[in-house]
C-alpha positions as CSV (number, residue, x, y, z in Angstrom):
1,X,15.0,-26.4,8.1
2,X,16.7,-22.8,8.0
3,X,13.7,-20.0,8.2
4,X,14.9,-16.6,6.9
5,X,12.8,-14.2,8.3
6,X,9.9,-12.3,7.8
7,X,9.2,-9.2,5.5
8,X,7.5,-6.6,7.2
9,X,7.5,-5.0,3.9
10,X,5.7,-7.8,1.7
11,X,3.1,-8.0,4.3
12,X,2.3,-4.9,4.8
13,X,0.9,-4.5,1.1
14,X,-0.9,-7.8,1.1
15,X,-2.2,-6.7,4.4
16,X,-3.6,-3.1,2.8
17,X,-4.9,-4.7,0.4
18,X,-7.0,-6.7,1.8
19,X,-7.6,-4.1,4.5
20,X,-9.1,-1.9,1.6
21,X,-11.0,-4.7,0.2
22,X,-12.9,-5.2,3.6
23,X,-13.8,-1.6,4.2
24,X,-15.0,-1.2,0.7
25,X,-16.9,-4.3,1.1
26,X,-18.5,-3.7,4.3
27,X,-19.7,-0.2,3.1
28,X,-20.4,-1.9,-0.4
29,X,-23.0,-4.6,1.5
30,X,-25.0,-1.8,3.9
31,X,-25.6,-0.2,0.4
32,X,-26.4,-3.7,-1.7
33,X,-29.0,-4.0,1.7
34,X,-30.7,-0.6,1.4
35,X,-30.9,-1.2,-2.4
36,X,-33.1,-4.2,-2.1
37,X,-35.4,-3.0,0.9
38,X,-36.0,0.6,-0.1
39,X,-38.7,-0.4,-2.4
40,X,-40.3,-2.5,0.3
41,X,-40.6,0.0,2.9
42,X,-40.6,3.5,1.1
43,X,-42.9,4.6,-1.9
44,X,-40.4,5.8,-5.0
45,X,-37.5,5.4,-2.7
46,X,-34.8,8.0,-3.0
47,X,-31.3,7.8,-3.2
48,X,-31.2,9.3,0.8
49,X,-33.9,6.0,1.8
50,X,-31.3,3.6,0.9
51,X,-28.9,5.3,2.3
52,X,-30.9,5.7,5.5
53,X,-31.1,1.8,5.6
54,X,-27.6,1.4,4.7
55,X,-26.7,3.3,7.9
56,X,-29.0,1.8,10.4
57,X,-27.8,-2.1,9.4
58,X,-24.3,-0.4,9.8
59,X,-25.1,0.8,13.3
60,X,-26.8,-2.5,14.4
61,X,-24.1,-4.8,12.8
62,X,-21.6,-2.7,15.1
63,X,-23.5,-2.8,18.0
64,X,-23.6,-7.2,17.5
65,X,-19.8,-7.2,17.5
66,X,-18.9,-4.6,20.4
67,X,-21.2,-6.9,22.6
68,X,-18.4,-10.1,22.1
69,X,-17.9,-12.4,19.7
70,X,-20.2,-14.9,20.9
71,X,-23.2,-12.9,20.2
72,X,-21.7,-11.9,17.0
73,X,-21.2,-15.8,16.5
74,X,-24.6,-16.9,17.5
75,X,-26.7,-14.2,15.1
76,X,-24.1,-15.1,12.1
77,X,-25.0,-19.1,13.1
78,X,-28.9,-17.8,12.5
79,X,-28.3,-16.1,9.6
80,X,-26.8,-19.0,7.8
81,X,-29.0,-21.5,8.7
82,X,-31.7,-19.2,7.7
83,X,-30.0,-18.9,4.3
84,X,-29.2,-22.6,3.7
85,X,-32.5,-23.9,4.6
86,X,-34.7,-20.7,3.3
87,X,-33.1,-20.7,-0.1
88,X,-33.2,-25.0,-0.3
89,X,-37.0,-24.4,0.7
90,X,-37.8,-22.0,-1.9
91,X,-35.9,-23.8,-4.5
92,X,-38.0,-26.9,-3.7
93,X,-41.0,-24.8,-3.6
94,X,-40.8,-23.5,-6.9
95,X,-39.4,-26.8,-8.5
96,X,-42.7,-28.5,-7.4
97,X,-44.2,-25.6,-9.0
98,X,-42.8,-26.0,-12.6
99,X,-45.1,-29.0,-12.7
100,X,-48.1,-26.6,-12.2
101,X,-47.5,-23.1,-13.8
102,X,-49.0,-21.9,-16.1
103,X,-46.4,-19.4,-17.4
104,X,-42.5,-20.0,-17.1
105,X,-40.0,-20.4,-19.6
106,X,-38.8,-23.9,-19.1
107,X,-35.5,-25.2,-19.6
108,X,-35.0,-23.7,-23.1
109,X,-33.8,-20.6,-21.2
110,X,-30.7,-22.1,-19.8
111,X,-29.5,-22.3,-23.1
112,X,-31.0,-18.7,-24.3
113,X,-27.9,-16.8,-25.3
114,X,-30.1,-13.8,-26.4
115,X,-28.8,-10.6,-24.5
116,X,-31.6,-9.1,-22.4
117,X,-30.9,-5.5,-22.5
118,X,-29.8,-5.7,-26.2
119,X,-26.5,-5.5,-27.6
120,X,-24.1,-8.9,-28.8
121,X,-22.0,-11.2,-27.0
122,X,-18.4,-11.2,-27.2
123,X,-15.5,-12.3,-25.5
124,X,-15.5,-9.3,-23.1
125,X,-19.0,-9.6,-22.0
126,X,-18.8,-13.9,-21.8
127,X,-15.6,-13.1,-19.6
128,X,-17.6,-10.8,-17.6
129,X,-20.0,-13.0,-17.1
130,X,-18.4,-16.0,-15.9
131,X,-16.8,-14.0,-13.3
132,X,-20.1,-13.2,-11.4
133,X,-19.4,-15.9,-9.4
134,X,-16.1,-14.1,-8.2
135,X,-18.1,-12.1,-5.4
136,X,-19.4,-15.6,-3.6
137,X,-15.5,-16.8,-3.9
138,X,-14.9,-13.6,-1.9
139,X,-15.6,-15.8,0.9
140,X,-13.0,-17.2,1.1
141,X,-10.7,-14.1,2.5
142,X,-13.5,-13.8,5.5
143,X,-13.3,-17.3,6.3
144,X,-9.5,-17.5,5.9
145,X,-9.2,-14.4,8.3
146,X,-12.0,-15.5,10.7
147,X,-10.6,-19.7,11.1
148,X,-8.9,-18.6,14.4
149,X,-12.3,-17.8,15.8
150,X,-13.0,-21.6,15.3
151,X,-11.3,-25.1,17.4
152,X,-8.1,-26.5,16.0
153,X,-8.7,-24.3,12.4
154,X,-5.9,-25.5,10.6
155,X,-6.8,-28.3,10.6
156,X,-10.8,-28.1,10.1
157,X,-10.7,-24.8,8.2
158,X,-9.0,-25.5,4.5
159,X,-11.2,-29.2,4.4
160,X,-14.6,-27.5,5.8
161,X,-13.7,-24.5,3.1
162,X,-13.0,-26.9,0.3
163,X,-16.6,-28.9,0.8
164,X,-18.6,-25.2,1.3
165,X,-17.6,-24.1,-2.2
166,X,-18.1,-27.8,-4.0
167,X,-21.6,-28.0,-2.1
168,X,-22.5,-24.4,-2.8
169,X,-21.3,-23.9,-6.0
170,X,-22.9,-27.2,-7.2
171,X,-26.5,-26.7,-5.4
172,X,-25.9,-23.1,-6.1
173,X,-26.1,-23.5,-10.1
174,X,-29.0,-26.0,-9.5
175,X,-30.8,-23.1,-7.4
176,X,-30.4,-20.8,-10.2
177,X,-31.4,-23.0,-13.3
178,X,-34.5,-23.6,-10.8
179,X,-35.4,-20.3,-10.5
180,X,-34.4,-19.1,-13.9
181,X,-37.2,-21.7,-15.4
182,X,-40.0,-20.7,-13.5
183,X,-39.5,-17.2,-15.1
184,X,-42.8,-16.0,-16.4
185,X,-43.8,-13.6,-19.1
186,X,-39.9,-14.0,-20.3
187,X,-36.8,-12.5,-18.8
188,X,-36.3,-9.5,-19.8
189,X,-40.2,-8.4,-18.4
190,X,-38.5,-9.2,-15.2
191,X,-35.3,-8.1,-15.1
192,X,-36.6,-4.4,-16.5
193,X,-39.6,-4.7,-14.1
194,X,-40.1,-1.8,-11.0
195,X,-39.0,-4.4,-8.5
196,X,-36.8,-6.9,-6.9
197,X,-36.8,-9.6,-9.8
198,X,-36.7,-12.7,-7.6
199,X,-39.4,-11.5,-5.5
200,X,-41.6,-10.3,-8.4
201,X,-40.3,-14.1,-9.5
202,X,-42.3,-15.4,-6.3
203,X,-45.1,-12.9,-6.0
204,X,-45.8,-13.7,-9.6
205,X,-46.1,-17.9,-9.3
206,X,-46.4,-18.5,-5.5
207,X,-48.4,-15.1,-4.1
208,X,-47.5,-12.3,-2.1
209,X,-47.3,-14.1,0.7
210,X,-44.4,-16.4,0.2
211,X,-43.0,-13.5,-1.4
212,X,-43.0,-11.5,2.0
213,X,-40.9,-15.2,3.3
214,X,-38.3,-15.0,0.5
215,X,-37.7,-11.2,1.6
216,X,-37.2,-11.7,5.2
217,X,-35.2,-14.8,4.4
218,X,-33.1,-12.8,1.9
219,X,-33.0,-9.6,4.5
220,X,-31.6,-11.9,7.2
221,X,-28.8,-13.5,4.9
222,X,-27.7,-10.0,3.8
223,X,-26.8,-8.8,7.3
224,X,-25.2,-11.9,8.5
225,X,-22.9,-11.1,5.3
226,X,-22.6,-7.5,6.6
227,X,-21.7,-9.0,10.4
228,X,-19.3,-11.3,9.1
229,X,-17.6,-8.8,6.9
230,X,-17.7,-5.9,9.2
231,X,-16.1,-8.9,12.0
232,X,-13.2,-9.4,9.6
233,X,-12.1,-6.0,8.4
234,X,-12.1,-5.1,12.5
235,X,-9.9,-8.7,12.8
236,X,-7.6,-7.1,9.8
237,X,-7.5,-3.6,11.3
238,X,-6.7,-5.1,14.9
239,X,-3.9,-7.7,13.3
240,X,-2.1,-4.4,11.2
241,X,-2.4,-2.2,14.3
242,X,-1.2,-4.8,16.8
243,X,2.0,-5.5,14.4
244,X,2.6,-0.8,14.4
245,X,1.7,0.2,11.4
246,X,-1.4,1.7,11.0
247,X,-1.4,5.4,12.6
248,X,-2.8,4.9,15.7
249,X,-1.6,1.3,16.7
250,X,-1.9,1.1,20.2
251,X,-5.5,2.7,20.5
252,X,-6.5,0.6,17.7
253,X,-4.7,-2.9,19.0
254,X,-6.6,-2.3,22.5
255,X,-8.9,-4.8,23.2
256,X,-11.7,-5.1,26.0
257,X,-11.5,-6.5,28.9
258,X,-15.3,-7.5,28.9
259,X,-16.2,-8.1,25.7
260,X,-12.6,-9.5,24.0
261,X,-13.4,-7.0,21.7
262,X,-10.3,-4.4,19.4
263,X,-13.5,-2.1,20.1
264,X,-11.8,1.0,18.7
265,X,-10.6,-0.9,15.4
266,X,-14.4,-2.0,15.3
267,X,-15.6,1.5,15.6
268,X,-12.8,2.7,13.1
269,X,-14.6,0.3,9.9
270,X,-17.9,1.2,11.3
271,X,-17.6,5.2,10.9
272,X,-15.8,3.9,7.5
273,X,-18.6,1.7,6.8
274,X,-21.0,4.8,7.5
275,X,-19.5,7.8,5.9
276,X,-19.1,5.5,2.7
277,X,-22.8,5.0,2.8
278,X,-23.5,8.1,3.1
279,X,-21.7,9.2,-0.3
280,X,-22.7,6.3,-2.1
281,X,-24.4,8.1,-4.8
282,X,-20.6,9.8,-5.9
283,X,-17.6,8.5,-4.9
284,X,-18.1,6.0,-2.6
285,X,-19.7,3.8,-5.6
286,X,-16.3,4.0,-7.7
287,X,-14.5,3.1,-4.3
288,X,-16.7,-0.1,-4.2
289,X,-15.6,-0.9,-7.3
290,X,-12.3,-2.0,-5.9
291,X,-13.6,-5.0,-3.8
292,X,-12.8,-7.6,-6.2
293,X,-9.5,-5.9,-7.6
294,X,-8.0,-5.9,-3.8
295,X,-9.5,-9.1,-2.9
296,X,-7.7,-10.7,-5.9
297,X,-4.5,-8.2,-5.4
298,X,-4.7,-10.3,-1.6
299,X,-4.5,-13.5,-2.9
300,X,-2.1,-12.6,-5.7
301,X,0.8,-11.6,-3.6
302,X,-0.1,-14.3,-0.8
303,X,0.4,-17.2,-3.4
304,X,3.3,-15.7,-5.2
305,X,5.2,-15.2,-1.9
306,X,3.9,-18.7,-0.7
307,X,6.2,-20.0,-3.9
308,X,9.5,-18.2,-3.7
309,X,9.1,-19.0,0.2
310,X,8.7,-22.6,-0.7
311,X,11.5,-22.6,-3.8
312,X,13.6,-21.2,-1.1
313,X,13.0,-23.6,1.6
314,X,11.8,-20.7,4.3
315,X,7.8,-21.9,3.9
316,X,7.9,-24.6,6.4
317,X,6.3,-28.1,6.5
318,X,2.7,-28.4,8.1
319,X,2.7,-30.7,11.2
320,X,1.7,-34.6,10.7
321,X,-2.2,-35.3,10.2
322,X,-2.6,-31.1,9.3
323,X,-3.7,-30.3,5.2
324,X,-0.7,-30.0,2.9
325,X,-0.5,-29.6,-0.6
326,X,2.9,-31.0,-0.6
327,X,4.3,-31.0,-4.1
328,X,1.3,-30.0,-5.6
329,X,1.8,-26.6,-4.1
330,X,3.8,-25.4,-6.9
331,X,1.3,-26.5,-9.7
332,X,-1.7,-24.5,-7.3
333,X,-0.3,-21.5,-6.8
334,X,1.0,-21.4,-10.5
335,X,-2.4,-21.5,-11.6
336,X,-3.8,-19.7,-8.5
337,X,-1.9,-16.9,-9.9
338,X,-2.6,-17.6,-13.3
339,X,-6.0,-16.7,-12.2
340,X,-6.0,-14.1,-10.3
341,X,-4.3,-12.5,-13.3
342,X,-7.4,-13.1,-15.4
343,X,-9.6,-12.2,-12.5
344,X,-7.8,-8.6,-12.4
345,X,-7.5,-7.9,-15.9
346,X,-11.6,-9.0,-16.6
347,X,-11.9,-6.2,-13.7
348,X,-9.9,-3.6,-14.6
349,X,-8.6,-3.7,-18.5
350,X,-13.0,-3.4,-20.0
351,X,-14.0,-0.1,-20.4
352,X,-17.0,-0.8,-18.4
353,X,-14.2,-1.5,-15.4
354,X,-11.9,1.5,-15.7
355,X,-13.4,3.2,-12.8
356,X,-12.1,-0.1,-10.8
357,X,-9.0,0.4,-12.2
358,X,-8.3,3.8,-11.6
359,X,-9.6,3.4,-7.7
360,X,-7.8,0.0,-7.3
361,X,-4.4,2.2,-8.6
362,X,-5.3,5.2,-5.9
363,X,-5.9,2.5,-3.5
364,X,-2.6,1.0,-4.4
365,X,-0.4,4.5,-4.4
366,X,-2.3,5.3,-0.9
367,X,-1.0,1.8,0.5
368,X,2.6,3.0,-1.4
369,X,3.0,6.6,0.4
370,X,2.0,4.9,3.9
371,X,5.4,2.8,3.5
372,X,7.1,5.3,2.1
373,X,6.6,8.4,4.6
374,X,5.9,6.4,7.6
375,X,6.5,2.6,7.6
376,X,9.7,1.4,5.4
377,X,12.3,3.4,8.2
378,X,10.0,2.1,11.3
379,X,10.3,-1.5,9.7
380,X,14.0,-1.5,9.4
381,X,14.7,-0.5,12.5
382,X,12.3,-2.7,14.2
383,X,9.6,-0.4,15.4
384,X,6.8,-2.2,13.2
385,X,5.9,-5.5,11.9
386,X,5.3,-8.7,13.2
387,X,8.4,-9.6,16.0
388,X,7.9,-13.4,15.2
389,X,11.0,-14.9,12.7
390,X,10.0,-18.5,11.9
391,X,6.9,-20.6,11.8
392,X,7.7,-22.1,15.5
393,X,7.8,-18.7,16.7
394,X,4.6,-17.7,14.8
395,X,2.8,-21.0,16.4
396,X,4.2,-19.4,20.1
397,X,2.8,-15.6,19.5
398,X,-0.4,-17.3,18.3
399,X,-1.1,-19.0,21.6
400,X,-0.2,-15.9,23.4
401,X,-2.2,-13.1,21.5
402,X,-5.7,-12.3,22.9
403,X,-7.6,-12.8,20.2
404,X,-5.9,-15.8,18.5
405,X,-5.6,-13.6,15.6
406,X,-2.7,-14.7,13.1
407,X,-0.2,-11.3,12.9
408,X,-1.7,-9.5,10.1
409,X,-3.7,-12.3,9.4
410,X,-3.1,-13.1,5.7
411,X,0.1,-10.4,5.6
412,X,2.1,-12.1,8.1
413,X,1.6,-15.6,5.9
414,X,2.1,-13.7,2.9
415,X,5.5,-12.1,4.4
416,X,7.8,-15.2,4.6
417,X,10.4,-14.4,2.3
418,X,14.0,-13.1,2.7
């Protein structure tokens, strides 16, 4: 098979944008973080107490990746486990207590379509809705980006990815309906209450001491999301800087000797991660706001390269035994597409969403003047981008880079066109 070779150029934007997504994310979770615990540690929390817990997660979550990956590894391990098992045992908890309650409000509120802050339902808001989900899904971009940290990923990565979101999104939605039903004293007392809902949910049915289980449980997921997402956006600053084209590129592409660490591409999204946190009551909120726009931007341009690569024969076959959509790929990434399409306009085109809009578009035009006034000359004459020109080659630089980390991880799979 004849491989054209790659586009520096394509890759570069789906590589900024998901570089964008990751450092508005990471910021975005240290905030979610101090949101949830500042009214468990401070009286009448102020904006400056969540911010103050923002920044010391931040600080710790850095401090678990510069000591090595394997230490990163071992406390993200614990912090899934601790999820899985805590939220199974607090679902099975309250399901034996529907039996017993006195007060919840049963299974008629799964089909309650009463709006608890007021207002009607239309399409808009029923769109918006259905896309809540979208944030779990980001999951998918961390565990794409993270797969060479794992043995042999292509081939256990897209089958183990494919069962986490059928299991979780199944057991998920089961969780939820649980938890929903035991409601006491009806939604909207709960949801309008003075604190965290689901753990006024289990202080209210199962006593404060259970509660107190639910919020360490719940503290302990949150930061192994924070670790894994702070872990990827240094992978995707490492990956961009390794292939020249971030400012910068061979401070930030370093990586220690010790630890097998890109340590000053770590501390690059941590400072990020920080100052963001430390502005989140302006800006920084309307730059997290963007997460889901780039995220979906990402996965837009990867699967509409991935089908003019494959229509033009330059895609590549996957080896014998490996996952292959074969001719279904065209059907996928038709309606992968499709869908990202819907996902962008539900976050952008609402009024409600205009302020991602209008970030996502600064984001976009930022990405823009870097190729224009820095990388598009550099890129033609072959001073950036990934040196590799076919997947044989890509499979060779892979062995050979320190980290195992694909060149500019999703970019360089989303750059295979003429």
């Amino acid at each position: 098979m004849v491989v054209a070779p790659l586009s520096p150029h394509v890759g570069w934007f789906t590589g900024w944008f998901a570089l964008c997504a990751f450092f508005a994310g990471t910021a975005s979770i240290a905030v979610a973080i101090g949101s949830v615990f500042a009214g468990e540690i401070f009286n009448n929390p102020t904006q400056g107490d969540v911010q103050l817990i923002g920044a010391v997660v931040v600080v710790l979550s850095v401090a678990f990746n510069a000591a090595g990956i394997k230490r990163a590894t071992l406390v993200n391990n614990i912090g899934a486990t601790t999820e899985l098992l805590g939220t199974i045992g607090m679902a099975l908890v309250i399901a034996v207590g529907l039996i017993v309650f006195k007060d919840t409000a049963g299974p008629s509120i799964l089909f309650d379509s009463t709006p608890v802050g007021g207002g009607s339902i239309n399409l808009t808001v029923l769109g918006l809705a259905a896309l809540l989900p979208v944030s779990t899904l980001l999951g998918w971009e961390g565990a794409a980006d993270l797969a060479e940290e794992t043995k042999d990923p292509r081939r256990v990565a897209p089958s183990a990815m494919i069962r986490a979101v059928g299991i979780s999104g199944s057991v998920g939605c089961l969780i939820f309906a649980i938890f929903a039903m035991a409601i006491p004293h009806g939604a909207e007392a709960l949801v309008n209450g003075s604190g965290n809902p689901l753990f006024a949910l289990f202080e209210q049915q199962v006593g404060a001491g259970f509660a107190d289980v639910a919020k360490v449980i719940v503290f302990i997921s949150m930061f192994a999301c924070l670790l894994a997402n702070l872990t990827v956006a240094t992978r995707m600053t490492f990956s961009l800087a390794r292939d020249r084209m971030l400012p910068g590129s061979k401070i930030l592409s370093s990586v220690n000797s010790t630890t097998r660490t890109p340590m000053y591409s770590l501390l690059v999204v941590g400072v990020v991660a920080f100052a963001l946190n430390f502005v989140s009551s302006g800006i920084a909120s309307r730059i997290f706001a963007i997460v889901a726009v780039m995220y979906y931007g990402t996965y837009l341009m990867t699967m509409v390269v991935a089908r003019l690569a494959r229509r033009r024969g330059t895609l590549g076959d996957a080896p014998p035994g490996y996952f292959d959509l074969g001719r279904w790929l065209g059907p996928f990434t038709v309606l992968g597409v499709i869908w990202c399409l819907l996902v962008i306009g539900y976050m952008t085109i609402p009024s409600v969403n205009h302020i991602a809009a209008e970030y996502s578009l600064g984001a976009v035009a930022l990405g823009i003047l870097q190729w224009v006034l820095y990388l598009r000359g550099r890129i033609d004459r072959g001073e950036a981008g990934p040196p590799m020109t076919s997947p044989g080659a890509l499979r060779t630089a892979e062995a050979a880079d320190p980290l195992g980390t694909p060149a500019a991880a999703s970019a360089a799979l989303s750059a295979s066109v003429e």
